[in-house]
N, C-alpha and C positions, 0 to 999 in steps of 0.2 A: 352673567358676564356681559351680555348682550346690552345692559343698562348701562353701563360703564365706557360703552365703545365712545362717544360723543369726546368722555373725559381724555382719551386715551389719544382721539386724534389731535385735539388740543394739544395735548403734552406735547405731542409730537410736532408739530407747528410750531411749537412756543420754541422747543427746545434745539429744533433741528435734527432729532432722532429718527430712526425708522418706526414704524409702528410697532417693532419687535422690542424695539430699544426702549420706547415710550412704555409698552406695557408693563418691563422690568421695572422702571423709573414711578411705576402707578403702583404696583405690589408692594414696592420699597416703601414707599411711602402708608402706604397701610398696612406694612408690619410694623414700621417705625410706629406708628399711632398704638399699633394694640400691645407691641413690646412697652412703651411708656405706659400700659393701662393695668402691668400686672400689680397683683399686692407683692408685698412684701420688699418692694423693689430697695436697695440701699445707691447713695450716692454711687458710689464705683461700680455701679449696676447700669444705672443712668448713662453715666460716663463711658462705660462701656456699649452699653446700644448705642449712642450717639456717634461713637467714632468710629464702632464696622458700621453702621448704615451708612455711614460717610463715605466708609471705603468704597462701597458697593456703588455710591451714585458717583464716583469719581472714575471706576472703571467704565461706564459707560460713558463718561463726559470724556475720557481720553480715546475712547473709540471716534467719537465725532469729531475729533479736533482731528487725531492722526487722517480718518475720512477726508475732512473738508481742506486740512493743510499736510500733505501727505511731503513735500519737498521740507518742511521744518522737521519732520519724525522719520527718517532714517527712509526718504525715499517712496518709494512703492510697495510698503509693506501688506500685507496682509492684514485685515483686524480681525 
């Protein structure tokens, strides 16, 4: 894991996540890769990994935005 850190602050930079957020954002994307590597896979398989890993990097990108624009998202909410 320790080889990965480098990537992970990066994400986190790029993204404007925290480093807890970025490592999620880092995983996601290396399930995405190994989930597109299995056999057998059918379109609606595909189709399917595509749109939860979608969901997953969209929960954290609505963390950051509620974070950084907290008066557009119902105030002072909690993330």
């Amino acid at each position: 894991m320790e080889d990965n850190r480098e990537s992970i602050v990066r994400i986190a930079q790029r993204t404007g996540t925290t480093e807890q957020e970025a490592l999620i954002l880092y995983h996601l994307s290396r399930a995405h890769d190994l989930l597109l590597k299995l056999p057998g896979k059918s379109y609606a398989d595909t189709t399917a990994i595509g749109l939860n890993i979608n969901a997953l990097y969209r929960m954290v990108a609505e963390r950051v935005v509620r974070r950084d624009h907290p008066e557009g998202w119902g105030g002072d909410q909690q993330t």
